[in-house]
C-alpha positions, 0 to 999 in steps of 0.5 A: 222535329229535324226530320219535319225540316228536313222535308220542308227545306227540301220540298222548298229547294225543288219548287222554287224555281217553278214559283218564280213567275207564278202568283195567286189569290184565293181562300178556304176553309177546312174542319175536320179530325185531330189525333194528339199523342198526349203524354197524361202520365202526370194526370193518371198519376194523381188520378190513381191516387184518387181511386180512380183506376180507369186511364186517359187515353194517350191518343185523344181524339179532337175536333178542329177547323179554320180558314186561309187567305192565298196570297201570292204563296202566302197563306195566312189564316188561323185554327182552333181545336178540342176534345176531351175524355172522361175517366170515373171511380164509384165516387169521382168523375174526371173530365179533361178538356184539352183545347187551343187556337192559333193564328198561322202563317206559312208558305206555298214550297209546292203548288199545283192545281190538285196539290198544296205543300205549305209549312206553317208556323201557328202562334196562338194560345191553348191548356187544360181544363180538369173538371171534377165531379163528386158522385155521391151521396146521390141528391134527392132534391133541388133544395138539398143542392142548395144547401149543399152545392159543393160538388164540382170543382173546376181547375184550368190553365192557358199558355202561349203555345208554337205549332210548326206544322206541315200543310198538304192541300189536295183540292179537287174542285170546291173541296177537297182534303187536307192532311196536317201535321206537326208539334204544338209546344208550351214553352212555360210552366202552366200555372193552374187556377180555380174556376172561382178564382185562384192558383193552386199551390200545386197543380198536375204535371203535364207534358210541353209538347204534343205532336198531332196529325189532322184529315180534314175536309176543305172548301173553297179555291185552295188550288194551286198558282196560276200564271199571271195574265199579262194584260195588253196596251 
């Protein structure tokens, strides 16, 4: 994280003076892959214990997109993301679901007609949703579900979530791509509830933070700053 600010404050110190007399307006939105490193060692703990020896997978993979205004340097807009991963024994199947959304607010430090520097700060909420499915004994009929439906249970949590992150837009023309990184951070203990109403007494642990980068793919008048027309008498 202090690296991260490091190159922020010192990206900012060298565009400065170039955005003195500079303004813009415009807009884009982007979509496109998220890699998360998520520490899952609570889960695939209670996991194992379950009979369930496959394991998540600590690079989980996720879809995102989202939309920003440009205003004068500013840019302001907001994202949303998820993915999940499944994991079975002969008689379970766990399926997590890891999503969130953020409104963001950051500034242009460097801005030229195919490069965008911009860190941001998203302020927004996200968590987990567990699904657990039983596998056995197998159904042999609609009426037998009815009378036994029982099978799936569904636990889930929410919490307000920070992501600082560093924005790098390369617009070509009407597209273009974008590289994201940063920190997305819950600063509460996630209290988890049943689909059907509910806490649990005790639910899995799971990590606060998670870093994550993003390649996506942009579209609309994401270029750099141009000079202010100065319009006659």
């Amino acid at each position: 994280m202090k690296s991260f600010l490091t190159v922020v404050c010192f990206v900012a110190a060298l565009a400065a003076p170039a955005h003195a007399a500079r303004q813009t307006r415009g807009g884009f939105g982007w979509f496109g892959p998220y890699v998360a490193a998520v520490n899952f060692d609570g889960l695939n703990a209670a996991f194992a214990n379950a009979g369930i020896t496959g394991k998540l997978e600590s690079m989980h993979w996720m879809l995102g997109g989202g939309g920003y205004a440009l205003v004068d340097g500013v840019v302001i807009g907001g994202s949303g993301w998820g993915g999940t991963q499944t994991v079975a024994s002969d008689s379970l199947r766990a399926r997590v679901e890891i999503g969130g959304g953020a409104f963001e607010l950051g500034y242009s430090v460097l801005s030229m007609k195919h490069l965008r520097v911009a860190p941001v700060l998203g302020i927004g909420g996200g968590g987990y949703t567990i699904e657990l499915q039983k596998l056995t004994p197998a159904v042999g009929s609609f009426g037998d579900l009815l009378k036994n439906p029982g099978r799936t249970a569904t636990v889930s949590y929410s919490s307000f979530q920070l992501s600082p992150q560093l924005m790098i837009t390369m617009p070509i023309s009407f597209v273009g791509v974008q590289l994201k990184g940063g920190y997305i951070y819950s600063p509460m203990t996630p209290e988890w509830e049943l689909k059907d109403e509910g806490n649990l007494n005790l639910g899995p642990s799971v990590a606060k933070g998670t870093p994550y980068a993003s390649l996506d793919v942009v579209f609309g008048a994401a270029g750099g700053d141009r000079p202010r027309r100065r319009h006659r008498d």
